[in-house]
C-alpha positions as CSV (number, residue, x, y, z in Angstrom):
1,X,16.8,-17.5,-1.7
2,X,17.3,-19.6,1.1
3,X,14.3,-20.0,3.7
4,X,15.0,-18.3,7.0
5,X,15.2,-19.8,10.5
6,X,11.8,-18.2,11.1
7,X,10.0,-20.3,8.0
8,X,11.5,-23.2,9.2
9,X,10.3,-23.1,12.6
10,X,6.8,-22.4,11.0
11,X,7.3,-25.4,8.6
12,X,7.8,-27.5,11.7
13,X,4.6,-26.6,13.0
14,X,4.2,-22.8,13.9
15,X,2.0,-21.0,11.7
16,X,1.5,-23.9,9.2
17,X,-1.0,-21.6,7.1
18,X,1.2,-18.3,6.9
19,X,4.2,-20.5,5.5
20,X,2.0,-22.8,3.4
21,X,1.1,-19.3,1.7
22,X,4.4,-17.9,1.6
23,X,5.5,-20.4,-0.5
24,X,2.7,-21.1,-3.0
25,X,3.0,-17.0,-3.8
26,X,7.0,-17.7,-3.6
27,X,6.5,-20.7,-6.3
28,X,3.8,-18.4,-8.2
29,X,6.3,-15.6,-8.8
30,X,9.1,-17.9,-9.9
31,X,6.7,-19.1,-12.2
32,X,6.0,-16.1,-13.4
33,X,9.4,-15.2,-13.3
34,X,10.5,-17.7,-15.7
35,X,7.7,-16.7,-18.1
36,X,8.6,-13.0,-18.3
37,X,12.2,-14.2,-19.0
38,X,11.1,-16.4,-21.9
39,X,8.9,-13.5,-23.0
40,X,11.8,-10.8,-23.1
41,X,10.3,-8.8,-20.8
42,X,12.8,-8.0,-18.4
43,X,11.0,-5.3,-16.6
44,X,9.0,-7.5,-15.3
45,X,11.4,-10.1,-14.8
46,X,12.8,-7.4,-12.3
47,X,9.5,-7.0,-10.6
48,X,9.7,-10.7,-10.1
49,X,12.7,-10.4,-8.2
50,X,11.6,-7.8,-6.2
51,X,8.8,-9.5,-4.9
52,X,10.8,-12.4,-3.9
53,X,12.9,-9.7,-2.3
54,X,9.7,-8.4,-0.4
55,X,8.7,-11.7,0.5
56,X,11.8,-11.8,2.8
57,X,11.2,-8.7,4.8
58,X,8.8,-9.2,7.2
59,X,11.4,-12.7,8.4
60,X,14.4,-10.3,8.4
61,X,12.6,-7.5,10.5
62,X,11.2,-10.3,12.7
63,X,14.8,-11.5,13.3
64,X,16.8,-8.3,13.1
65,X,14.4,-6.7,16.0
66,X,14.1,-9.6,17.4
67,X,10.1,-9.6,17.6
68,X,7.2,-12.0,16.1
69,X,4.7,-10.4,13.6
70,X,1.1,-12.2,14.0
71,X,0.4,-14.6,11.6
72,X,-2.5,-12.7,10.4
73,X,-0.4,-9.3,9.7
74,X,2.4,-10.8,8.0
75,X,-0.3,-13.2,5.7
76,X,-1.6,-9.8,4.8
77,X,1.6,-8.4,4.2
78,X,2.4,-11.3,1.5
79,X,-0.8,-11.3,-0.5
80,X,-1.0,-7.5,-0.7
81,X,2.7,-7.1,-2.1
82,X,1.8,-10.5,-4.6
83,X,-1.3,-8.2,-5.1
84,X,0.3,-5.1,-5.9
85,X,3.3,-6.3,-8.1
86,X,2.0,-9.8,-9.7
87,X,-1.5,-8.9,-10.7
88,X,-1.4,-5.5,-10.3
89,X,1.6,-4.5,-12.4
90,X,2.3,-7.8,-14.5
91,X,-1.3,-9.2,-14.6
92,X,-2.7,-5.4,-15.6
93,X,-5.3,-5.7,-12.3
94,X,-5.3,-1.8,-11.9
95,X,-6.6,-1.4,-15.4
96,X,-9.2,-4.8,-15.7
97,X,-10.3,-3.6,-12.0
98,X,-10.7,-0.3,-11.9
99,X,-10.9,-0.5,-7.7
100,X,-7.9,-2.8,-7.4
101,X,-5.9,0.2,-6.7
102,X,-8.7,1.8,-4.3
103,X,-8.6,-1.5,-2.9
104,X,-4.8,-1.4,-1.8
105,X,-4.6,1.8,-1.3
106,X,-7.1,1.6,1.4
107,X,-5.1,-1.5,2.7
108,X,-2.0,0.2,3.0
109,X,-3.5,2.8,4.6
110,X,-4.7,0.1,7.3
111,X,-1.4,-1.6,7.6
112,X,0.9,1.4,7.6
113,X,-1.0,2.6,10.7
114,X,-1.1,-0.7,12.4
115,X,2.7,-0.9,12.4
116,X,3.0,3.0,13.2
117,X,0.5,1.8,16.4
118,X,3.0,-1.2,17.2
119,X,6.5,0.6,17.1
120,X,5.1,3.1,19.5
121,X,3.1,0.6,21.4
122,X,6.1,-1.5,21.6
123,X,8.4,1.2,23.2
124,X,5.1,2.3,25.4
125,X,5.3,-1.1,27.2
126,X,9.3,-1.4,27.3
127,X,10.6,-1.0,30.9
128,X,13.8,0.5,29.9
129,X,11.7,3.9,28.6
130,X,10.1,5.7,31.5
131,X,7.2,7.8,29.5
132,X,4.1,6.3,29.1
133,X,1.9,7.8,25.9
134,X,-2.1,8.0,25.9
135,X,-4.3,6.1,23.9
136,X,-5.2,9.1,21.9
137,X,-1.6,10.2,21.4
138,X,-0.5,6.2,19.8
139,X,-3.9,6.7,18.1
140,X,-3.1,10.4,16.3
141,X,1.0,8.9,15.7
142,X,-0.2,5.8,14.0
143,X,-2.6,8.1,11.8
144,X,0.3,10.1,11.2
145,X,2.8,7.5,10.5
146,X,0.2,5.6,8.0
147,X,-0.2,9.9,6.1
148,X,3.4,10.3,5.6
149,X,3.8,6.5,4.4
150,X,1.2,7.7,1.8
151,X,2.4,11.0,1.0
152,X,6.0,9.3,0.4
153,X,4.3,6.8,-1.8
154,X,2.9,9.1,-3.8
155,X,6.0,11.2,-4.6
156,X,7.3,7.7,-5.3
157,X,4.8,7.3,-7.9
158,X,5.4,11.1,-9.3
159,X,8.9,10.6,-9.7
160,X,9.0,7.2,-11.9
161,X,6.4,9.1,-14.0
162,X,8.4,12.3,-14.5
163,X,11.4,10.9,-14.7
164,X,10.8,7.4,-16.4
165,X,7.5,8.1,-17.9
166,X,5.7,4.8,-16.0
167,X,2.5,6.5,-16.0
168,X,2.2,4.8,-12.0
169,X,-0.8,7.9,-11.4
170,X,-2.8,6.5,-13.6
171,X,-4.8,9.2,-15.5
172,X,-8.7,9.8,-15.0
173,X,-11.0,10.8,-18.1
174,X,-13.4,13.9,-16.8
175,X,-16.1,15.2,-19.1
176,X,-15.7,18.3,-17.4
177,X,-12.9,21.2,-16.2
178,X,-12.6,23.8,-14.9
179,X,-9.3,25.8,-15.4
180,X,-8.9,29.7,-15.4
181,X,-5.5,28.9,-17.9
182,X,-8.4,29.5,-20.0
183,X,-9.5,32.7,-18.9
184,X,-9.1,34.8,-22.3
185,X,-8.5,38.2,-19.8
186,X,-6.0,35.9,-18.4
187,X,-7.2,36.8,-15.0
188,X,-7.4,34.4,-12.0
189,X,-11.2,33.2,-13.3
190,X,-12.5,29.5,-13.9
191,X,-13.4,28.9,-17.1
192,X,-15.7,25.9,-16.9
193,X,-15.7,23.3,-19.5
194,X,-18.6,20.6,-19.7
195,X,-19.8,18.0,-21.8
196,X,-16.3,17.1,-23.1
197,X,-16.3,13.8,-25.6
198,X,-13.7,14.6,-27.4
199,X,-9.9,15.7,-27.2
200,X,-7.4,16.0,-29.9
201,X,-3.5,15.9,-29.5
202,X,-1.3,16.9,-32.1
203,X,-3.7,16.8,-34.5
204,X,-5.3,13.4,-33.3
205,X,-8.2,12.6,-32.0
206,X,-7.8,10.5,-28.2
207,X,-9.9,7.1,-28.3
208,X,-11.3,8.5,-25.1
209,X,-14.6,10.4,-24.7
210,X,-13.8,13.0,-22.1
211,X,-10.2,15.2,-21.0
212,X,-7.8,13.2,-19.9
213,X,-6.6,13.9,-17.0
214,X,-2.7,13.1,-15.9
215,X,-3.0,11.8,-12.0
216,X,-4.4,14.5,-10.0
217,X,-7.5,12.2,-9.6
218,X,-5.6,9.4,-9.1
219,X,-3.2,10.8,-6.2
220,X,-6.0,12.4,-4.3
221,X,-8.3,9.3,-4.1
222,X,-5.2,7.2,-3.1
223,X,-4.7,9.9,-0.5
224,X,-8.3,9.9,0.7
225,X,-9.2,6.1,0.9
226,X,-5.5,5.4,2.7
227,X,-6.8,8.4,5.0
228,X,-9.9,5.9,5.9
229,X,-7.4,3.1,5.8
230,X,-5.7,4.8,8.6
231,X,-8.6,6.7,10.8
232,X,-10.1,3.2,11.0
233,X,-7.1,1.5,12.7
234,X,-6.2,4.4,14.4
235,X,-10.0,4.1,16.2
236,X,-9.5,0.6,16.7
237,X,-6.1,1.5,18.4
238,X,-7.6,4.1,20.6
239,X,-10.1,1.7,21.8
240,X,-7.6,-1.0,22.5
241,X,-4.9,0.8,24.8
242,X,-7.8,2.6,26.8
243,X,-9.7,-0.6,27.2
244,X,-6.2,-2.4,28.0
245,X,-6.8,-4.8,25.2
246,X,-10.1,-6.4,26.6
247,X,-13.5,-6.6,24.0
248,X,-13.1,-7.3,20.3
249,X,-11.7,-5.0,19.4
250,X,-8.3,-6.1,21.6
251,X,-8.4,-9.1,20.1
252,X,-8.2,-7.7,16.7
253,X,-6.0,-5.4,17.3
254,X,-3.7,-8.0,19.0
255,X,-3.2,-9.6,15.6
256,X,-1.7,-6.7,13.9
257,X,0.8,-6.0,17.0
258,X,4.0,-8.0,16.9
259,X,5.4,-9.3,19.9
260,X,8.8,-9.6,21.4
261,X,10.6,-12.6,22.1
């Protein structure tokens, strides 16, 4: 994959650090890339690629919309998709670390708002659209916009699990239940379960001590911390177009809102 127009200019002096890191993660992934392939395993030889695929985004948004994402933004952008696919998927992070997925979840959350805030923000202060939106409307859209990123994200995650069996939610052991499938009137009553250590599945004992529970954990913690992901930005936001950009928290903000050129 051929470097863009926009790396290049950043090679030549612009942004030295963003492109310095896009292509150590760039010549990472090949590396990795090649290893998976000598390995057999293909699937994650594909995951490869579509990181290198990812890596290209943020330069083909910049140039299709014409617009430049801060250096900061689109640095995070590159280390949480190496993150997320590298040592996430490849490199098992989200079982070693139990918080690695908290961690990018909350992340996402962050981000997805940020560019919710921008692509409003950016039509708010274009000359050819006559409306002019309120701090606490951006603020409430780019919460919005990071929630349905989420929710999508999460169906995302159901679907290659239902369909393909991926196991993407990953499952959560509970030493207690409460269900009323176990109500033996069969009658809309929790039946609570505690002190569980041991399950057994056709006939065989699970090597966990507790129920094992199939993503419903998992899905509503991703939910909640990319809910704090996005109420924290969306603050900052509010802040920052009702202050007309001036304090600290302007200047933060100003490195997560691209610019156009």
């Amino acid at each position: 994959m051929a470097l863009s127009g926009r790396r290049k200019d950043r090679a030549n002096g612009s942004g030295k650090a963003v492109f310095s890191i896009y292509l150590l993660l760039r010549l990472s992934v090949f590396g990795v890339l090649i290893a998976q392939f000598l390995n057999r395993n293909y699937e994650n030889v594909f995951l490869c690629i579509l990181t290198l695929i990812l890596f290209i985004v943020p330069a083909f948004v910049e140039r299709k919309l014409r617009i430049r994402i801060p250096d900061l933004m689109e640095t995070i952008i590159l280390l949480f998709i190496y993150a997320a696919e590298i040592m996430g998927e490849i490199h098992s992070m989200y079982i070693r670390i139990p918080v690695w997925d908290t961690i990018l979840h909350t992340l996402n959350g962050f981000l997805m708002a940020a560019i919710g805030f921008s692509l409003v923000d950016l039509l708010n202060r274009n000359d050819k659209f006559s409306f002019k939106l309120s701090p606490l409307y951006l603020a409430i859209v780019a919460f919005c916009f990071s929630m349905t990123i989420g929710v999508f994200w999460e169906f995302f995650e159901f679907s290659m699990d239902y369909c393909f069996k991926m196991d993407m939610q990953k499952d959560t052991v509970l030493t207690a239940i409460s269900s009323v499938t176990l109500d033996p009137e069969g009658l809309n009553n929790p039946v609570v379960l505690q002190h569980i250590d041991t399950v057994m599945v056709n006939g065989e004992m699970l090597p966990v001590d507790g129920y094992l529970d199939i993503g419903l954990y998992d899905t509503m913690e991703d939910l909640f911390v990319n809910f704090v992901g996005a109420v924290v930005f969306s603050v900052i936001g509010f802040f920052y177009v009702k202050n007309k950009g001036r304090g600290k928290k302007g200047k933060l903000v100003e490195k997560f809102i691209p610019e156009i050129y």
